[in-house]
ROSE-4610 file (N, C-alpha, C; in Angstrom, 1 decimal, always signed):
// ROSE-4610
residu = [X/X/X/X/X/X/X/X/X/X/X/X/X/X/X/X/X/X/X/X/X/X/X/X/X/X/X/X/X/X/X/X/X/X/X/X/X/X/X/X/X/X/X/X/X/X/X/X/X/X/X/X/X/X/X/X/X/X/X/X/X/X/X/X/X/X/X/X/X/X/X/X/X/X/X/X/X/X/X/X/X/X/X/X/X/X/X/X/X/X/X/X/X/X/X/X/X/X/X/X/X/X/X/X/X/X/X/X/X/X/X/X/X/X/X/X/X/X/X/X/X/X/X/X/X/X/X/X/X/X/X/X/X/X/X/X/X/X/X/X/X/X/X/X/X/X/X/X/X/X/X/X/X/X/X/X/X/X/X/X/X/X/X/X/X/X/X/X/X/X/X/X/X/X/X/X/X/X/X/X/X/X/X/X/X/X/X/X/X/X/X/X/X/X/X/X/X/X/X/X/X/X/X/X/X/X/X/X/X/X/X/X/X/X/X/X/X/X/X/X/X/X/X/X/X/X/X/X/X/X/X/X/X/X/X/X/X/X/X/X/X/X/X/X/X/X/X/X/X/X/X/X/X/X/X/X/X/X/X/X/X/X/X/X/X/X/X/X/X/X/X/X/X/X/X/X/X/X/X/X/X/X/X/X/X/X/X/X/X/X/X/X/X/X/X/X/X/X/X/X/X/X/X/X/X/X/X/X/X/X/X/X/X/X/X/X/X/X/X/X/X/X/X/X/X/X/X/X/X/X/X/X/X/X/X/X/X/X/X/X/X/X/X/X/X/X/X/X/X/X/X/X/X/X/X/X/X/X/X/X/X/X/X/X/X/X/X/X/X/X/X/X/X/X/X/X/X/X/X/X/X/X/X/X/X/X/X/X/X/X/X/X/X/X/X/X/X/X/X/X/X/X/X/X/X/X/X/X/X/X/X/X/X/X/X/X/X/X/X/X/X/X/X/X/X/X/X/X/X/X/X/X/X/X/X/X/X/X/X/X/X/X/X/X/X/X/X/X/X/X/X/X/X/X/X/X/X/X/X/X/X/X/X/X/X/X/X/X/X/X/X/X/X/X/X/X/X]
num = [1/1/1/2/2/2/3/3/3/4/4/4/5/5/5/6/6/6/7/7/7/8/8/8/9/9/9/10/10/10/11/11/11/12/12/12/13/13/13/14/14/14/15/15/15/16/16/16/17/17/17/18/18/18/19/19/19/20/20/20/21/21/21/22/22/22/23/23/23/24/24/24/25/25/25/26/26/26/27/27/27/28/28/28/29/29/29/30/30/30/31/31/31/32/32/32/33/33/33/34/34/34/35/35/35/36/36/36/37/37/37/38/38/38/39/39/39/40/40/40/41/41/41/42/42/42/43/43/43/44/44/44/45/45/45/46/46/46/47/47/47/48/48/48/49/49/49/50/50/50/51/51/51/52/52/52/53/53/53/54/54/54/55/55/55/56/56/56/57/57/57/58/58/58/59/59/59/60/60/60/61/61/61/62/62/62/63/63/63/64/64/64/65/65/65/66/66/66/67/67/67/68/68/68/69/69/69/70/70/70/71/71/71/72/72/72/73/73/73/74/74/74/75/75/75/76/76/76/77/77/77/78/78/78/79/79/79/80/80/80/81/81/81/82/82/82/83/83/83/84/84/84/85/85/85/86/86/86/87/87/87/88/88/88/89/89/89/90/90/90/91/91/91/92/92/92/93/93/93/94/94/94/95/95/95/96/96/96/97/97/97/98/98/98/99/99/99/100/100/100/101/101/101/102/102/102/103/103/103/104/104/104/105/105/105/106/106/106/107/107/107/108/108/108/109/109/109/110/110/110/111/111/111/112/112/112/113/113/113/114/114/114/115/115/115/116/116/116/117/117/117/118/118/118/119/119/119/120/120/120/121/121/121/122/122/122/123/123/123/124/124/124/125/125/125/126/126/126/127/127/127/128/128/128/129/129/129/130/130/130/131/131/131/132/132/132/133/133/133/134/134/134/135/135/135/136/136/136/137/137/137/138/138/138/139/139/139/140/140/140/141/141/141/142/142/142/143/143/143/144/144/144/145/145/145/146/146/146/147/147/147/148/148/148/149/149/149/150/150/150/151/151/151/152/152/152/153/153/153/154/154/154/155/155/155/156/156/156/157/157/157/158/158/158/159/159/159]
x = [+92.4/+91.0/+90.6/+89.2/+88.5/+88.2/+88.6/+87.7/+86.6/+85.2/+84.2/+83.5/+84.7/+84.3/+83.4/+82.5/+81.7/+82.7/+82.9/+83.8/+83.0/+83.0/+82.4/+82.0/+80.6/+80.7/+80.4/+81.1/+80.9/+80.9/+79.9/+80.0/+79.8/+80.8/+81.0/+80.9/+80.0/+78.9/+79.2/+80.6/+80.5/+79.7/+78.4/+77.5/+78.0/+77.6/+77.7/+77.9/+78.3/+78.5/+79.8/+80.3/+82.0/+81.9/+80.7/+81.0/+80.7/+80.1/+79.8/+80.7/+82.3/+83.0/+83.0/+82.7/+82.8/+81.6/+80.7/+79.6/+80.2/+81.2/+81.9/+82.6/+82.6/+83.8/+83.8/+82.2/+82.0/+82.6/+82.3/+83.1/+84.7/+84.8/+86.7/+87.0/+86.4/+86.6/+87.0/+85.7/+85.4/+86.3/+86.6/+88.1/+89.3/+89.7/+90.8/+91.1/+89.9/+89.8/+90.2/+89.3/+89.8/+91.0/+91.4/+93.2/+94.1/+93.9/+94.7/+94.1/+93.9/+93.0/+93.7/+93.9/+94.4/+93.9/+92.4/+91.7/+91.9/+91.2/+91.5/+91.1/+92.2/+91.5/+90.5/+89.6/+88.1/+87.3/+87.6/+86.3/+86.0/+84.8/+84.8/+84.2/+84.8/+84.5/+84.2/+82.9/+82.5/+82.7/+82.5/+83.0/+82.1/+81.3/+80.3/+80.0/+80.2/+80.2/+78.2/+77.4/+76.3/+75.9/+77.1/+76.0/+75.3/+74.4/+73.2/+72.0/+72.1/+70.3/+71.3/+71.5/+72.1/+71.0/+71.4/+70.3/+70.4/+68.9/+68.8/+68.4/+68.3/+68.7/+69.6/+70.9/+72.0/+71.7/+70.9/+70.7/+70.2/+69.3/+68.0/+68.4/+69.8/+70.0/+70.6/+70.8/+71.1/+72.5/+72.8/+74.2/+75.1/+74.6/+75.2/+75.7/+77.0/+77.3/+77.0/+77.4/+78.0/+77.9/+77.1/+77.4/+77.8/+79.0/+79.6/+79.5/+78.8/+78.0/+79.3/+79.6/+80.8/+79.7/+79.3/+78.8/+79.1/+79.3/+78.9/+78.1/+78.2/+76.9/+77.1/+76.1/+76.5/+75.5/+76.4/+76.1/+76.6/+77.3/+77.5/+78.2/+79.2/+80.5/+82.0/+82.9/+84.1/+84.3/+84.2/+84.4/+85.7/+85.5/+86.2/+86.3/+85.1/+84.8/+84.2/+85.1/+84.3/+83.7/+82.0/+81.6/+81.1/+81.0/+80.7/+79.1/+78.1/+76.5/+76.4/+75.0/+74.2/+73.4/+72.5/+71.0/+70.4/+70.1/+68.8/+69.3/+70.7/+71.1/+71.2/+71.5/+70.9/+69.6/+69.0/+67.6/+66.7/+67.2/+66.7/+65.9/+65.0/+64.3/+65.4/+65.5/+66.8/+67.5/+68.5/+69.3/+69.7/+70.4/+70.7/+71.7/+71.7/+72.9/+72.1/+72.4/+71.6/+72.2/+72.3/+72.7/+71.9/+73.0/+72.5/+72.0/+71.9/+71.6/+69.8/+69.0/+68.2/+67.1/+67.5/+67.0/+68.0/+67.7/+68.4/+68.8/+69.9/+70.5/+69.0/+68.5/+67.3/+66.2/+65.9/+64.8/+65.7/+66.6/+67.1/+67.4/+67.6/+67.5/+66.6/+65.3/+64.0/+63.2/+63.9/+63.1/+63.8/+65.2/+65.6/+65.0/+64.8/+64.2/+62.8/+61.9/+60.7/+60.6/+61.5/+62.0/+62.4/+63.2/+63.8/+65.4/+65.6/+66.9/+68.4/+68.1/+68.9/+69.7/+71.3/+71.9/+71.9/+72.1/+72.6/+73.1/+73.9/+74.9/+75.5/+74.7/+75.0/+75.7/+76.9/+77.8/+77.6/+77.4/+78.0/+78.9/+79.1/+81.0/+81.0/+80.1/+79.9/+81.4/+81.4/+82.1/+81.7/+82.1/+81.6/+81.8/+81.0/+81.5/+81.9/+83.0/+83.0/+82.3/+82.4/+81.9/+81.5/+79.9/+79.1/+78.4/+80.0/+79.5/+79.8/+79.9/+80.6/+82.0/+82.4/+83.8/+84.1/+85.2/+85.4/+86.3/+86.8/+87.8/+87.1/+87.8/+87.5/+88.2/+87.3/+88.5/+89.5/+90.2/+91.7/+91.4/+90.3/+89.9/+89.4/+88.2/+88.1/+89.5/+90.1/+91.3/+91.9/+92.6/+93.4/+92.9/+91.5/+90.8/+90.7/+91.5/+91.3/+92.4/+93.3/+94.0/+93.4/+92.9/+91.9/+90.8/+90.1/+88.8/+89.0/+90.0/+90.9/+90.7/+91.3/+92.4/+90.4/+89.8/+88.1/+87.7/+87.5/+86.9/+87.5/+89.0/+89.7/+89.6/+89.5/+88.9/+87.5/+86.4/+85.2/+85.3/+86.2/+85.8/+86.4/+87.1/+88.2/+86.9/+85.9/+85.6/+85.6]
y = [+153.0/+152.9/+151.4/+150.9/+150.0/+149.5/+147.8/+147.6/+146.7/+147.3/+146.8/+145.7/+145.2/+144.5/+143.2/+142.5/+141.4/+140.3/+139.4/+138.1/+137.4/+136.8/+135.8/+134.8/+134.0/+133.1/+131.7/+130.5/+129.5/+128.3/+127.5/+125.7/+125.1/+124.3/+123.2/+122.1/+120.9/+119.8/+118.5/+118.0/+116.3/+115.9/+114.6/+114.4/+112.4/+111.5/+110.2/+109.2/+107.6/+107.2/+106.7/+106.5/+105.9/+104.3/+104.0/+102.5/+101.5/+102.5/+101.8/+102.8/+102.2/+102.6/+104.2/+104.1/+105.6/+106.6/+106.4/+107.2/+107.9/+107.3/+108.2/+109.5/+109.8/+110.6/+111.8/+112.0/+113.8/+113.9/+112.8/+112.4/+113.0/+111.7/+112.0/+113.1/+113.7/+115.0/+116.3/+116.0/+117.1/+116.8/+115.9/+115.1/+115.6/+115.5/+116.0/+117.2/+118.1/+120.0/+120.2/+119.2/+120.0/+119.4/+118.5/+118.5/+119.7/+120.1/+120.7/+122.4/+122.8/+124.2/+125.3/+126.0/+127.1/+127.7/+128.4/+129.6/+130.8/+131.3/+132.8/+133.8/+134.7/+135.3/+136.2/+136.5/+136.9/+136.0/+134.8/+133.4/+133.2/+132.8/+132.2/+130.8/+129.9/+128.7/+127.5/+127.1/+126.0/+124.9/+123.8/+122.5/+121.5/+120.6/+120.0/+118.4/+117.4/+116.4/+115.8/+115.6/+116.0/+114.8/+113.2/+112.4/+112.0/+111.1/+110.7/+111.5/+112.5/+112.9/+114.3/+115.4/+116.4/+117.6/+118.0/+118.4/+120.6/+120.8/+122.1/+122.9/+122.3/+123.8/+124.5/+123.8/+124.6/+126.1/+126.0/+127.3/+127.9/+127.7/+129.2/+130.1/+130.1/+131.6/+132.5/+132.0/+132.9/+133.3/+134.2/+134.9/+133.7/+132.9/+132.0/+132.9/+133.4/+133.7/+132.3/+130.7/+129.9/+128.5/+127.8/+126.8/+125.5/+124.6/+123.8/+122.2/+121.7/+120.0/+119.1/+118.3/+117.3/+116.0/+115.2/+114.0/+113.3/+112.1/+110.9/+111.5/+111.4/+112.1/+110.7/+110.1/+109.0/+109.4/+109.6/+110.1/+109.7/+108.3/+107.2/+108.1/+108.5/+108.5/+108.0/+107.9/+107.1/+107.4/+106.1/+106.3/+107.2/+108.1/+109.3/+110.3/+110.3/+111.8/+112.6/+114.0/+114.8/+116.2/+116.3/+117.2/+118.7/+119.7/+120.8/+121.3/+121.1/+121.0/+122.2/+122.8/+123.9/+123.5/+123.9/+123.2/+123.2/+124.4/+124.4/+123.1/+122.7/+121.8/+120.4/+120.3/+119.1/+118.5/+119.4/+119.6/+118.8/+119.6/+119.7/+118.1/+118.1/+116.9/+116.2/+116.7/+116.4/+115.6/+116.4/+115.7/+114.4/+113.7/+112.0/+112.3/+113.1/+113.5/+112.7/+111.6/+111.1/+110.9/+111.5/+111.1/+110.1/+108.9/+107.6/+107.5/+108.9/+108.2/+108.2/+107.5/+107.5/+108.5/+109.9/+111.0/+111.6/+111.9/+112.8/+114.0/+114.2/+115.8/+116.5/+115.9/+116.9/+117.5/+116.3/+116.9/+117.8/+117.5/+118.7/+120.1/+119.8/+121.7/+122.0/+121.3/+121.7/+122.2/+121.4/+121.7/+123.4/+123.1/+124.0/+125.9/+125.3/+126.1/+126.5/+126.0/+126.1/+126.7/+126.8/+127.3/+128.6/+128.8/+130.4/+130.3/+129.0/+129.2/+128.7/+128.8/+128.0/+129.3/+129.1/+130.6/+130.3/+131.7/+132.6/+132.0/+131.2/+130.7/+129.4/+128.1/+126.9/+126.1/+125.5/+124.6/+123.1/+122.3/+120.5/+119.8/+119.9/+118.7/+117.3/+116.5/+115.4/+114.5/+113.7/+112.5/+111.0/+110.7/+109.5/+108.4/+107.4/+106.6/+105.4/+104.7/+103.4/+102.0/+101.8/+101.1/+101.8/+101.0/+101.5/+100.3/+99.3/+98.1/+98.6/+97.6/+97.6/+97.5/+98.7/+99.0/+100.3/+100.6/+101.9/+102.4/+101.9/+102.7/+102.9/+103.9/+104.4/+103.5/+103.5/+102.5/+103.6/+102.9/+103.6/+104.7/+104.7/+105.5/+106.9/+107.0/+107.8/+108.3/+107.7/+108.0/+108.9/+108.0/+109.4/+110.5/+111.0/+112.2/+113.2/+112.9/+113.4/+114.9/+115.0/+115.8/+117.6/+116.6/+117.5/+118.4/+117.2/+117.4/+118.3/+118.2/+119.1/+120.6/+120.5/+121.3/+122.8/+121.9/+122.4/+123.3/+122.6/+123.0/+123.9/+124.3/+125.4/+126.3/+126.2/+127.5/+127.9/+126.9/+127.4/+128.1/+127.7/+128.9/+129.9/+129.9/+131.5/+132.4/+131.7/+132.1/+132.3]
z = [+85.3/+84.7/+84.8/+85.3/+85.6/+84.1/+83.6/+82.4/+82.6/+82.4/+82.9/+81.3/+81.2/+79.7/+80.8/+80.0/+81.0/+79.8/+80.8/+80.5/+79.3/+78.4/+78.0/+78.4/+78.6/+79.3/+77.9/+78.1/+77.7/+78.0/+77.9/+78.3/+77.7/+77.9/+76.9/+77.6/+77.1/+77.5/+76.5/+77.1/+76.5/+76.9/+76.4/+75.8/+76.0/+76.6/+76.1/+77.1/+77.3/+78.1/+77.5/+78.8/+78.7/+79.0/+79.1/+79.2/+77.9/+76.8/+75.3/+74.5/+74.7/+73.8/+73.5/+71.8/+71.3/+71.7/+72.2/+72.7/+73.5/+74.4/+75.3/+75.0/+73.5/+73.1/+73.4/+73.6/+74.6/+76.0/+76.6/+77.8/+78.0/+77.3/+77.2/+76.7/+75.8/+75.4/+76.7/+77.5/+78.5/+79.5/+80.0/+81.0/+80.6/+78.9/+78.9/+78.8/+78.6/+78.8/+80.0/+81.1/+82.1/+82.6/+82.5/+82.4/+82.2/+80.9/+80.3/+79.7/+80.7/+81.1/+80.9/+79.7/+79.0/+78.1/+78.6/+77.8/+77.9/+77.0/+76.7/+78.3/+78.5/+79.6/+79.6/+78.4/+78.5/+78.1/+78.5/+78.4/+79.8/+80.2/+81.5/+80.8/+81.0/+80.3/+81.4/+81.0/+82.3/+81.2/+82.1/+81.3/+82.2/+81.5/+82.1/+81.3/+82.3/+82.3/+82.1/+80.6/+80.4/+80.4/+80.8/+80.7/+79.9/+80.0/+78.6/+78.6/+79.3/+79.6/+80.1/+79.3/+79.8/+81.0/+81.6/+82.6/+82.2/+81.8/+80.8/+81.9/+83.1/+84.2/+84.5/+84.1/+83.9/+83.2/+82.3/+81.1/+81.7/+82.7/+83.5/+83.6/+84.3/+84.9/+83.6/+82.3/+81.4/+81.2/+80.3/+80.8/+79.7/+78.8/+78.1/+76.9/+76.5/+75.3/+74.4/+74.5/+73.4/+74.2/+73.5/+73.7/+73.3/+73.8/+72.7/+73.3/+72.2/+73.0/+71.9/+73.1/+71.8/+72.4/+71.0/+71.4/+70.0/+70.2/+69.1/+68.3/+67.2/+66.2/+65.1/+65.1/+63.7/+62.0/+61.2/+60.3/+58.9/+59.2/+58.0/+57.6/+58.5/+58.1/+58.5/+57.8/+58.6/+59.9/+60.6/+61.7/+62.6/+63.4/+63.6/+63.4/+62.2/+61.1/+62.4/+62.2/+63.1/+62.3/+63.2/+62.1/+63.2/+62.5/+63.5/+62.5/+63.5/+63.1/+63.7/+63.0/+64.7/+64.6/+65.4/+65.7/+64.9/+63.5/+62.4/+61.8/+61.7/+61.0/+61.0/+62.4/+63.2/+63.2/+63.6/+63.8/+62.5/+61.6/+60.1/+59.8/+58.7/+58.5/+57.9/+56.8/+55.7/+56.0/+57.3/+57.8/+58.3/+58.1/+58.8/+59.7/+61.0/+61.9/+63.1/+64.1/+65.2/+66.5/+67.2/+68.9/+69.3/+69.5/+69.6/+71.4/+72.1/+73.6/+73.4/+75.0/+75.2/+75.1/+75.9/+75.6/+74.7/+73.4/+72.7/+72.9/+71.6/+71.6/+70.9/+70.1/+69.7/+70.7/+71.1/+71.9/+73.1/+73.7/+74.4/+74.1/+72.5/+72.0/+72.3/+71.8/+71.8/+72.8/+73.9/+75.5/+75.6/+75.6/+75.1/+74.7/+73.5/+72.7/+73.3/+73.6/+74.0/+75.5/+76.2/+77.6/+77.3/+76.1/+76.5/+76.8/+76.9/+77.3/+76.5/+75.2/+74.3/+74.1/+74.7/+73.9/+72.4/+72.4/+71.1/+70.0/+70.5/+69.7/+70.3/+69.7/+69.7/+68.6/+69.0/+68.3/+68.7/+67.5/+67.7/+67.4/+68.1/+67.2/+67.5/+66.6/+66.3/+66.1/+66.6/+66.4/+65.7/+65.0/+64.3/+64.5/+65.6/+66.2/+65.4/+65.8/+65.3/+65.9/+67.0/+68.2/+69.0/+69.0/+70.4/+71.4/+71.2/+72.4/+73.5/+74.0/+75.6/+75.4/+76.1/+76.7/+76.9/+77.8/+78.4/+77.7/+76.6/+75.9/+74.3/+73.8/+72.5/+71.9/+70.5/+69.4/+68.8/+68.0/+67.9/+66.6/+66.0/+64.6/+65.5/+66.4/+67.4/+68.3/+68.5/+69.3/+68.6/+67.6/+66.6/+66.1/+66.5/+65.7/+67.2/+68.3/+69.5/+69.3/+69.0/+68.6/+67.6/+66.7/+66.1/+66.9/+67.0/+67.9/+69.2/+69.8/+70.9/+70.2/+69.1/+68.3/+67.9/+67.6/+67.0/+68.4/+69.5/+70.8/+71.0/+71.1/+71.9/+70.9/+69.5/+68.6/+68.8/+69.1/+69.2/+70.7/+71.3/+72.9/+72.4/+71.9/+71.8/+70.7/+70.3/+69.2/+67.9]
């Protein structure tokens, strides 16, 4: 018997630049997924290197169960604090949550949103940078919350 179950599909979109330190940490994040590539076998899981200006044609063709953005989120919290937002929350006036790139994480929901093509079900897992000068490596407060942060992503694909 044929099982015509449709796979899950999910992408997950580090978020930042690797050359100002902890902004990078969506970066590194998404580098070391795909290193160490062991998902569920009803996920079809893409992994996408988003850069500072993530590009929202990816979404056109649909078919997105979940999507999971890791970026620097600064939120005056200890640096390394990692937080898991969704968009109303992010979004929100209230809120003090800020993606420190050029073109933001907000307005990308938004374009997003206003297109038609924001799945169903969007996750953020903010990282709290410590340093956002110049350099290619993460500071050591970021560093050690990598395990974790690993540990968040492979539960948000599995679901």
């Amino acid at each position: 018997m044929q099982d015509n179950r449709r796979l899950r599909r999910v992408i997950v979109m580090g978020l930042g630049s690797t050359l100002l330190k902890d902004d990078g940490v969506g970066i590194h994040a998404v580098r070391k997924l795909q290193e160490d590539i062991s998902f569920p076998p009803d996920v079809d899981v893409e992994i996408i290197d988003g850069g500072t200006a993530p590009d929202i044609s990816v979404f056109l063709e649909g078919g997105i169960d979940k999507l999971i953005i890791i970026d620097a989120v600064q939120a005056h919290g200890k640096p390394g604090a990692i937080y898991r937002l969704t968009p109303d929350v992010f979004e929100s006036e209230g809120q003090d949550f800020r993606s420190p790139h050029n073109f933001n994480l907000r307005e990308s929901l938004a374009l997003m949103r206003l297109g038609g093509v924001l799945p169903s079900e969007v996750v953020i897992i903010g990282v709290e940078p410590g340093s956002m000068e110049w350099g290619t490596t993460l500071t050591p407060e970021v560093l050690s919350s990598f395990p974790e942060l690993l540990s968040i992503i492979r539960r948000e694909i599995s679901f």
